[in-house]
The first five atom37 places (N, CA, C, CB, O) and aatype in JSON, in Angstrom:
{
  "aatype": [20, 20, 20, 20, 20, 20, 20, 20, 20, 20, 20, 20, 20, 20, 20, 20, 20, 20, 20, 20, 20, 20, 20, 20, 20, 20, 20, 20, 20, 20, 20, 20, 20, 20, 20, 20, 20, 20, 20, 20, 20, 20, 20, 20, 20, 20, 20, 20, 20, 20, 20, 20, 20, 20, 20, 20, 20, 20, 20, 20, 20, 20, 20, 20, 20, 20, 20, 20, 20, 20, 20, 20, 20, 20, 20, 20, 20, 20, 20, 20, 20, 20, 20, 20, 20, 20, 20, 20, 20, 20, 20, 20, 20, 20, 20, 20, 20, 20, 20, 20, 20, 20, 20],
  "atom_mask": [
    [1, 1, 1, 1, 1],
    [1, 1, 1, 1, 1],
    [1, 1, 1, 1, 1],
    [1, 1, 1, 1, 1],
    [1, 1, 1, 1, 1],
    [1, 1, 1, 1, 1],
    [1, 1, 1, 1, 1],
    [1, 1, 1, 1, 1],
    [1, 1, 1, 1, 1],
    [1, 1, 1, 1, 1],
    [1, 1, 1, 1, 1],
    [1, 1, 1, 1, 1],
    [1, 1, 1, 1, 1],
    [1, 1, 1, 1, 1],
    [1, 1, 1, 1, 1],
    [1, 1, 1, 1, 1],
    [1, 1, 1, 1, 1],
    [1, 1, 1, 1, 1],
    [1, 1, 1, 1, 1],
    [1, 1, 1, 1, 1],
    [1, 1, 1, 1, 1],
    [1, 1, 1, 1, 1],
    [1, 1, 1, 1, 1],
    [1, 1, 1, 1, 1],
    [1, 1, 1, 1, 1],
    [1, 1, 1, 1, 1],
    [1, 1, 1, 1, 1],
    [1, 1, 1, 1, 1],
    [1, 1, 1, 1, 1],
    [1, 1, 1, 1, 1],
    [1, 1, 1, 1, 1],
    [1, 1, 1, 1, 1],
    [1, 1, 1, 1, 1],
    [1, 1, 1, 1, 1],
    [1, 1, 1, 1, 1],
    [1, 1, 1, 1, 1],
    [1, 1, 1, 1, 1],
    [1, 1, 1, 1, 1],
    [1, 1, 1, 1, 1],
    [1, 1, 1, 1, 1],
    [1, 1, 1, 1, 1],
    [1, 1, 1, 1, 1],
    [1, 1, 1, 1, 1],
    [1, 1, 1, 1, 1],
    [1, 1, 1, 1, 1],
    [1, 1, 1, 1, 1],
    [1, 1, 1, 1, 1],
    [1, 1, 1, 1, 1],
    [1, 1, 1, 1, 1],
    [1, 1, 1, 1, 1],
    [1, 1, 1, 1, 1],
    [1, 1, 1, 1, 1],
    [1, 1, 1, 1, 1],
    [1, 1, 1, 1, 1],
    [1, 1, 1, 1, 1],
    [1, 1, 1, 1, 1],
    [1, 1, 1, 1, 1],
    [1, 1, 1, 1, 1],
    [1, 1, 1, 1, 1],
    [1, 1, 1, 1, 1],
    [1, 1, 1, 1, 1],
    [1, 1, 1, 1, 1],
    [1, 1, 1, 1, 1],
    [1, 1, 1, 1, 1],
    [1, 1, 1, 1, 1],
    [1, 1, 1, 1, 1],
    [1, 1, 1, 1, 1],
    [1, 1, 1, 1, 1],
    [1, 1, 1, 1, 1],
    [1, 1, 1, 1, 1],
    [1, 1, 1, 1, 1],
    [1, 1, 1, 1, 1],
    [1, 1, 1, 1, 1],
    [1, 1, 1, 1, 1],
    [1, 1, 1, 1, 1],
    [1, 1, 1, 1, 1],
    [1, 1, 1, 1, 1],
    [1, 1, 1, 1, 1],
    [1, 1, 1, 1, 1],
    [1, 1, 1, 1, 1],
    [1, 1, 1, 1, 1],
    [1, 1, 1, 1, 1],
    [1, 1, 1, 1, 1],
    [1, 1, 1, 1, 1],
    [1, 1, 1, 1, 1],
    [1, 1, 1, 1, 1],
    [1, 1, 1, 1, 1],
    [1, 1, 1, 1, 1],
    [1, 1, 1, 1, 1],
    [1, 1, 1, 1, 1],
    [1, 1, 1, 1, 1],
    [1, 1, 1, 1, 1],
    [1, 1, 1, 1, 1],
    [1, 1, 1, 1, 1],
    [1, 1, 1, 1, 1],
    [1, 1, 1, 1, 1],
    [1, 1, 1, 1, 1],
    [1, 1, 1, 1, 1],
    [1, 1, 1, 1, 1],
    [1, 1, 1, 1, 1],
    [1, 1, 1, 1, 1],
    [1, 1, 1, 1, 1],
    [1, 1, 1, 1, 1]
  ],
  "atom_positions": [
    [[-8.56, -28.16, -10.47], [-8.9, -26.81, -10.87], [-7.61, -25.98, -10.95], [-9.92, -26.17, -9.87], [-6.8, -26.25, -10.07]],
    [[-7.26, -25.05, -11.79], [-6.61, -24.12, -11.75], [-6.61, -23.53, -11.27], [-6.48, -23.73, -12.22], [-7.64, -22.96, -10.89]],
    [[-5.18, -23.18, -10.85], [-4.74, -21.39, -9.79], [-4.44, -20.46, -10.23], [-3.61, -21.16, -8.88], [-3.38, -20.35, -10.84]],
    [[-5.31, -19.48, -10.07], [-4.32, -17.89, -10.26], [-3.87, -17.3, -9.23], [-5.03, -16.65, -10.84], [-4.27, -17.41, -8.07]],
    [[-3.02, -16.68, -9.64], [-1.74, -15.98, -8.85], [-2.0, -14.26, -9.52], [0.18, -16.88, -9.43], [-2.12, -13.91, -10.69]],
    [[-2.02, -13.54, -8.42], [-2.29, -11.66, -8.68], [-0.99, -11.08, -8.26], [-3.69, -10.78, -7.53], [-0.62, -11.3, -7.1]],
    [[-0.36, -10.46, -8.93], [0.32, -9.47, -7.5], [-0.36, -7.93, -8.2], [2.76, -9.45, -7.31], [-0.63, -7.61, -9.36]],
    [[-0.47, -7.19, -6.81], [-1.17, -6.16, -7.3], [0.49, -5.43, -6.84], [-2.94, -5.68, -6.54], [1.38, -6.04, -6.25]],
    [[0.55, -3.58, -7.48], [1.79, -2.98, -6.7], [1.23, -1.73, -6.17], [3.18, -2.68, -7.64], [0.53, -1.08, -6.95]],
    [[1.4, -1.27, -5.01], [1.01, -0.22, -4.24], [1.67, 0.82, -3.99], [0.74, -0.54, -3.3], [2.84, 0.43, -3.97]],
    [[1.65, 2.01, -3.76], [2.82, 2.78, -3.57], [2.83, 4.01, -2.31], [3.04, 3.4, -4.96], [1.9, 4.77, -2.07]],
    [[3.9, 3.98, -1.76], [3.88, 5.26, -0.97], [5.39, 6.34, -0.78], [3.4, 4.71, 0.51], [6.33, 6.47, -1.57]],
    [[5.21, 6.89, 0.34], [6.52, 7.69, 0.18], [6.4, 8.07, 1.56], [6.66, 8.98, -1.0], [5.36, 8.61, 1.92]],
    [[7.46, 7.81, 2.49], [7.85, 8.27, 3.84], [9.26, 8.21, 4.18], [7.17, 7.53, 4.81], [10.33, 7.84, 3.71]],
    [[8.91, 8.58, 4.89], [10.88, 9.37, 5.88], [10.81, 8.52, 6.83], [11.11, 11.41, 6.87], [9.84, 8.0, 7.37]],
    [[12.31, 8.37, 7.05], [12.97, 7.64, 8.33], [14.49, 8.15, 8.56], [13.0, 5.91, 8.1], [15.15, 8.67, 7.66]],
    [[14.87, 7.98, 9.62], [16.22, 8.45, 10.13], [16.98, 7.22, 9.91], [16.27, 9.0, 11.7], [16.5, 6.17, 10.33]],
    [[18.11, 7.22, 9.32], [19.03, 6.09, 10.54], [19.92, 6.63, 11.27], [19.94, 4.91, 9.96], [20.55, 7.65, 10.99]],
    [[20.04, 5.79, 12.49], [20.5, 6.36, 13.68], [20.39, 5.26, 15.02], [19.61, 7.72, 13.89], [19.42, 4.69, 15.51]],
    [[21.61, 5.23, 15.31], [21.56, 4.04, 16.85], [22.13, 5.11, 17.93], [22.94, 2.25, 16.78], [23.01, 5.94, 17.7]],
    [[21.41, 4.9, 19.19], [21.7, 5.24, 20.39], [23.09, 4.72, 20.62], [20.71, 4.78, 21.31], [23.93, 5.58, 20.86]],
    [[23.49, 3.49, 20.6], [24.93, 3.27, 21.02], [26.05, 3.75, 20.02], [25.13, 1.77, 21.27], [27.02, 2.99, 19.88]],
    [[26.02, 5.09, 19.2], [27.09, 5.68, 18.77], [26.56, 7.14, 19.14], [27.49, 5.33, 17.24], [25.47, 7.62, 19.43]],
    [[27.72, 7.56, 19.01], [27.71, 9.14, 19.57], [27.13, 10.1, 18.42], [29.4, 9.73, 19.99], [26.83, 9.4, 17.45]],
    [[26.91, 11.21, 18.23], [26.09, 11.78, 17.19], [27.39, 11.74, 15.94], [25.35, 13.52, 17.68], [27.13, 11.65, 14.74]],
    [[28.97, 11.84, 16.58], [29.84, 12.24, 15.45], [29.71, 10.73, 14.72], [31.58, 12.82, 15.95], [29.64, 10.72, 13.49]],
    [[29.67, 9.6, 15.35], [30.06, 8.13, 14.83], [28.92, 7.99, 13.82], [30.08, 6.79, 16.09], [29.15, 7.75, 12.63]],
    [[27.57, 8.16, 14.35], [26.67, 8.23, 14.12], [26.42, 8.56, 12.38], [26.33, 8.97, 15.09], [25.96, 7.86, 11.48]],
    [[27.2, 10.55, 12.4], [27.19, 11.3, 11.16], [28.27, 10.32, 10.22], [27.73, 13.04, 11.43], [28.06, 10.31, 9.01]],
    [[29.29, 9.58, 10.71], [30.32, 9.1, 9.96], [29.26, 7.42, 9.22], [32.01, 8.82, 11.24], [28.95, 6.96, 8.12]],
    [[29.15, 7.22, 10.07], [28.69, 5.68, 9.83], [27.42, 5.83, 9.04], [28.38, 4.76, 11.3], [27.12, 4.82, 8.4]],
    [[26.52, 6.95, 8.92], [25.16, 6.94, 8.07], [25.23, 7.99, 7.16], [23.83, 7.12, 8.9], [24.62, 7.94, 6.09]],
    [[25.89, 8.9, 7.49], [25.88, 9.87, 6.45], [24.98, 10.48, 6.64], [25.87, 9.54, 5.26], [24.44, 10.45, 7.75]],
    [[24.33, 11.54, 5.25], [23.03, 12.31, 5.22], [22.19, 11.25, 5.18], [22.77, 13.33, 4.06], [21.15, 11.73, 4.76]],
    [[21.93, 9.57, 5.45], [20.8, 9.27, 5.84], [20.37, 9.71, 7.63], [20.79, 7.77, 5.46], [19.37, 9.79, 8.34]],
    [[21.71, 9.9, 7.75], [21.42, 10.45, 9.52], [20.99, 11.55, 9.64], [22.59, 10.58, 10.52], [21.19, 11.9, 10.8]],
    [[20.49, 12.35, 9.06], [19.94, 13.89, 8.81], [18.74, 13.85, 10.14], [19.09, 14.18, 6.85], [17.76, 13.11, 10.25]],
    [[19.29, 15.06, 11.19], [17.67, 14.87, 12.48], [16.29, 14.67, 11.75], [17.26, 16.6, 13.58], [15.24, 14.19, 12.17]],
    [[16.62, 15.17, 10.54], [14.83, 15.64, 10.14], [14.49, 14.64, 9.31], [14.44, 17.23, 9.23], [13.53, 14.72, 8.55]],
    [[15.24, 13.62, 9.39], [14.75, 12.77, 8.24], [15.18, 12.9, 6.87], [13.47, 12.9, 8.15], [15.81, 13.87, 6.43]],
    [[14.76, 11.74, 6.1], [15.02, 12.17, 4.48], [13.99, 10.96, 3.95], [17.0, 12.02, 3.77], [13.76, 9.92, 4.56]],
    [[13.57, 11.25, 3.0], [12.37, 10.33, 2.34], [13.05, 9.43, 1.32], [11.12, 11.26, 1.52], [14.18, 9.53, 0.83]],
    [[11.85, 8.31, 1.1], [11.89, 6.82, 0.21], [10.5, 7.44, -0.56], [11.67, 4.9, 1.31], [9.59, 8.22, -0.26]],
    [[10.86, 6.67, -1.68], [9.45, 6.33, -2.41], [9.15, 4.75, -2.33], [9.5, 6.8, -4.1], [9.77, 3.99, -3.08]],
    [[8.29, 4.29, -1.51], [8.23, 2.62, -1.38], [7.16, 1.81, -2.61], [7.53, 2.23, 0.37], [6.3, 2.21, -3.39]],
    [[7.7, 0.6, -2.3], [6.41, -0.52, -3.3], [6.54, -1.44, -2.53], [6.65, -1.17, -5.07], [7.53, -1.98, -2.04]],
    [[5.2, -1.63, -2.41], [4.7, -3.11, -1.95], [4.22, -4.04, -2.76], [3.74, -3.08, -1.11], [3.52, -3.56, -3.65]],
    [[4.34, -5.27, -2.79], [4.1, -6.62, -3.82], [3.07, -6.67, -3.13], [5.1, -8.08, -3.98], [3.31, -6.3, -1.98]],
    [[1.45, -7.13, -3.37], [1.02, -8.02, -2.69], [0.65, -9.42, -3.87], [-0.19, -7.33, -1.81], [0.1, -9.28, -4.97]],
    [[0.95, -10.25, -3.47], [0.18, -11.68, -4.08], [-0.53, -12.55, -3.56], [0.87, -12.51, -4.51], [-0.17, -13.27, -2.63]],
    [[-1.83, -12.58, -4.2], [-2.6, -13.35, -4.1], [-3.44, -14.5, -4.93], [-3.02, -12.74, -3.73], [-4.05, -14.17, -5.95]],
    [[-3.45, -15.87, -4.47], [-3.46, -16.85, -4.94], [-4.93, -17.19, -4.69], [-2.45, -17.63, -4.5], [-5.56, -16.82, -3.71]],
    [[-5.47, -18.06, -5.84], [-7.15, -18.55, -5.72], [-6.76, -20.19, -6.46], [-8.64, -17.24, -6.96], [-5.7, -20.68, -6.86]],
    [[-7.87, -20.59, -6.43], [-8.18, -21.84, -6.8], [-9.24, -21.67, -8.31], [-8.91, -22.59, -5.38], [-9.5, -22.58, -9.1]],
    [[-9.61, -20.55, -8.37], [-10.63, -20.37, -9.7], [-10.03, -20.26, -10.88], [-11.5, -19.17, -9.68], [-8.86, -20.51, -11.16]],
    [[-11.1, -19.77, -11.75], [-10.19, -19.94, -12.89], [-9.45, -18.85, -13.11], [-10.81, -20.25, -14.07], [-9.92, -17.82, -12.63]],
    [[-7.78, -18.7, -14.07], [-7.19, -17.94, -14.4], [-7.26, -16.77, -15.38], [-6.59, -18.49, -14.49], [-6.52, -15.79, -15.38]],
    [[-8.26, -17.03, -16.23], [-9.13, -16.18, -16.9], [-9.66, -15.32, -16.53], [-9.84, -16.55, -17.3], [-9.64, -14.26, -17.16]],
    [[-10.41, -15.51, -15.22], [-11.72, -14.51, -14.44], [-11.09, -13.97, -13.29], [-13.23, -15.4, -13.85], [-11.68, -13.17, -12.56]],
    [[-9.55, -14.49, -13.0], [-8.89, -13.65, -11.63], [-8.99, -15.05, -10.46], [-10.16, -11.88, -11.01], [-8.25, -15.04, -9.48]],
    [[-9.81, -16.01, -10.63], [-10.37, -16.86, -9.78], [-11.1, -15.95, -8.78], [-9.36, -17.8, -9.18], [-10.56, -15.56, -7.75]],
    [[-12.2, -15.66, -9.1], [-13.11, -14.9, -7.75], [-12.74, -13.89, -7.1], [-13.33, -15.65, -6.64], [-13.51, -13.25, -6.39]],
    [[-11.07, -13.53, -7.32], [-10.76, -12.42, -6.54], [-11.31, -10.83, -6.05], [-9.86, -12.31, -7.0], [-11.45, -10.16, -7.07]],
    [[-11.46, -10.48, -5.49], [-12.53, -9.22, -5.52], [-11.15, -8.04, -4.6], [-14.59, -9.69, -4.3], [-10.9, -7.8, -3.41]],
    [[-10.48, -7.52, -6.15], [-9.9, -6.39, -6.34], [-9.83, -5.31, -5.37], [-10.38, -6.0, -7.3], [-8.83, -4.79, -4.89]],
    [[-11.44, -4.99, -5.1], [-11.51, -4.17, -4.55], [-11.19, -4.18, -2.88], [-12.52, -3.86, -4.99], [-10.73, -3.43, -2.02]],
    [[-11.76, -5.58, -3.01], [-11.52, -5.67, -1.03], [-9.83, -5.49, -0.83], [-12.09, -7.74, -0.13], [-9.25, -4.79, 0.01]],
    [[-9.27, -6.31, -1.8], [-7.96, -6.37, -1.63], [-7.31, -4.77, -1.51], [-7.39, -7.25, -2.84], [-6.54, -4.62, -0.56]],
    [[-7.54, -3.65, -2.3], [-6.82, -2.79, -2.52], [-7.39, -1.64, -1.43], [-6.79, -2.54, -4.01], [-7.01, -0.52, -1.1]],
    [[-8.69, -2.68, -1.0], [-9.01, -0.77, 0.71], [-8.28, -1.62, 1.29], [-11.07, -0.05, 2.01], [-7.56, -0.82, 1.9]],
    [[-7.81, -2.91, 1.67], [-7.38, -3.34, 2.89], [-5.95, -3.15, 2.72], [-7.83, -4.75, 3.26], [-5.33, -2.88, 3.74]],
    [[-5.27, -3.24, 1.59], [-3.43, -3.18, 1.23], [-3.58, -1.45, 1.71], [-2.68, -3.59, -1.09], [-2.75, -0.95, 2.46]],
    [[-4.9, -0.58, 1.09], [-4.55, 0.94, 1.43], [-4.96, 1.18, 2.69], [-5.19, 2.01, 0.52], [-4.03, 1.88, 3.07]],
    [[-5.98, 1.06, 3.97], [-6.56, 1.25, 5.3], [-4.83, 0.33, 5.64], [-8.59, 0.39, 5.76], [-3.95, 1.02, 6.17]],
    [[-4.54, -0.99, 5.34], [-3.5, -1.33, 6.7], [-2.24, -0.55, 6.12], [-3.09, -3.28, 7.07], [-1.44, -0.71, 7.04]],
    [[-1.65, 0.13, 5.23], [-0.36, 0.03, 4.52], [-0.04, 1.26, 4.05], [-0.34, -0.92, 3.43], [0.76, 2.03, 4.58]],
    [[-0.75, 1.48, 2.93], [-0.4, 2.75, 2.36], [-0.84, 3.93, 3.43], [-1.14, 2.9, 0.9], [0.02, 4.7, 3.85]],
    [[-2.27, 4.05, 3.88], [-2.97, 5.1, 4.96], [-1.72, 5.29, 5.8], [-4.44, 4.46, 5.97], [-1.01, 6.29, 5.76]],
    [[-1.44, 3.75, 6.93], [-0.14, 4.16, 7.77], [0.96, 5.1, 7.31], [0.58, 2.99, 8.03], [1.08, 6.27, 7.69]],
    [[1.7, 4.5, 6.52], [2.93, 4.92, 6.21], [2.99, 6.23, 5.18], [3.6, 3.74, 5.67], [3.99, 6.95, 5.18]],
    [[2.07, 6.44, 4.46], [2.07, 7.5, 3.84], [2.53, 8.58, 3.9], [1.39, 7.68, 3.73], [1.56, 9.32, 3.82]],
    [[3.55, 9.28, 4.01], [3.89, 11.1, 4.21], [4.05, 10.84, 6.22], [1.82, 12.65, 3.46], [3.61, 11.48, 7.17]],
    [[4.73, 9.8, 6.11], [4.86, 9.71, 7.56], [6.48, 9.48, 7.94], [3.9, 8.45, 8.12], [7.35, 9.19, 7.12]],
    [[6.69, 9.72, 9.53], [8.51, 9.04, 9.64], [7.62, 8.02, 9.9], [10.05, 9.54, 10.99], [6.48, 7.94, 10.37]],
    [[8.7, 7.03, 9.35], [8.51, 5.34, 10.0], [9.35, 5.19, 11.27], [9.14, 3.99, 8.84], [9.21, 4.16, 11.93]],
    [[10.18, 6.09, 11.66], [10.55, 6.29, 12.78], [9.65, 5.93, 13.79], [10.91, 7.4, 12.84], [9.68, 5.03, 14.62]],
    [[8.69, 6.96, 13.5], [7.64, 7.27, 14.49], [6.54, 6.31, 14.74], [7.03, 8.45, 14.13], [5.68, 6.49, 15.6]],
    [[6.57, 5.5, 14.11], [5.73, 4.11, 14.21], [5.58, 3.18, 15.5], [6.33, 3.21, 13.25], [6.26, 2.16, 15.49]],
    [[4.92, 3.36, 16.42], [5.24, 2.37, 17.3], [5.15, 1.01, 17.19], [4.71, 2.58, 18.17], [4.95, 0.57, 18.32]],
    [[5.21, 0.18, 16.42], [5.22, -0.74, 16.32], [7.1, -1.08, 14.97], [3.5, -0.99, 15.99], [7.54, -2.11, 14.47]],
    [[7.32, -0.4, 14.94], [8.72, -0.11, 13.8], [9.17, -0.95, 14.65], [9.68, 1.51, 13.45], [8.96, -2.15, 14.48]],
    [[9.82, -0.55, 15.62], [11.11, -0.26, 16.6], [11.23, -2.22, 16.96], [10.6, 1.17, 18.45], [12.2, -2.96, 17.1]],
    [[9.98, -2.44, 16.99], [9.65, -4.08, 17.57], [9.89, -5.01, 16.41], [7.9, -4.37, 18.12], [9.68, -6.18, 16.74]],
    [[10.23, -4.88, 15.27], [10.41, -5.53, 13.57], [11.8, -5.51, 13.34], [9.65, -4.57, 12.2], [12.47, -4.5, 13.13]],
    [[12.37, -7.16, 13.43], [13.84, -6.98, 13.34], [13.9, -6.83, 11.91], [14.79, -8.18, 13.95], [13.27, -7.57, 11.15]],
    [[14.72, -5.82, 11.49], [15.34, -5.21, 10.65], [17.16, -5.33, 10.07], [14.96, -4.12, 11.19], [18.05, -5.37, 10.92]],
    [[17.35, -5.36, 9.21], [18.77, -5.32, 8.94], [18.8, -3.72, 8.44], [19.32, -6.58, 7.73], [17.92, -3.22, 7.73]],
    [[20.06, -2.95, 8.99], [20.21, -1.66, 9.14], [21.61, -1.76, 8.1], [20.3, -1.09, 10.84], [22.73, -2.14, 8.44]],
    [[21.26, -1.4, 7.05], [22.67, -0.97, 6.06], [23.16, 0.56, 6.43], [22.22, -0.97, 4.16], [22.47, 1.55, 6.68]],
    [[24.61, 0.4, 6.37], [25.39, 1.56, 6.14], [24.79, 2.79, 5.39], [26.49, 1.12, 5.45], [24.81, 3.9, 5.92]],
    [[24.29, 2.6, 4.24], [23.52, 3.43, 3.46], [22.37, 2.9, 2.68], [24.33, 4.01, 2.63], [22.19, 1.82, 2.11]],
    [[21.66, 3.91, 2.81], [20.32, 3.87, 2.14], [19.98, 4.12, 0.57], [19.62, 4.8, 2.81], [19.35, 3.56, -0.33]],
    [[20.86, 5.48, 0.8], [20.57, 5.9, -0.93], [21.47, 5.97, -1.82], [20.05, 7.15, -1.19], [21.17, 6.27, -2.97]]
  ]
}
């Protein structure tokens, strides 16, 4: 049987700081720049999601759109939406690679 493959794209927009405790606020302003701003500064994000079936490629293979897009928006977009990701408790625990600059 044939596979289809979906990616749907989702979108949101939230703020985050960068900023490490082990530099001082001046190292801090040097090393991030205005992404180090206290108040934050915003992203516009996209998320990929893809999803794969066994049905046919014609009909989506059975996929049901809709479940997919409350559950990508209730776990994903709802969270992060018009939010700091700072403020996330679960952020801080997601190893991350931290670039020099953001924008």
């Amino acid at each position: 049987m044939a596979q289809a493959s979906i990616t749907r794209r989702y979108r949101f927009c939230a703020a985050h700081r960068l900023h490490t405790d082990h530099l001082s606020l001046e190292d801090n302003l040097a090393a991030f720049g205005k992404c180090n701003n206290p108040n934050g500064h915003g992203h516009n994000y996209v998320v990929l999601v893809t999803v794969k079936s066994t049905g046919s490629a014609t009909t989506g293979g059975g996929l049901d759109f809709d479940r997919l897009d409350r559950i990508v928006v209730d776990q994903v977009v709802r969270r992060f939406d018009h939010h700091d990701l700072n403020q996330d408790p679960e952020l801080p625990n997601v190893r991350r690679r931290v670039k020099t600059s953001c924008c």
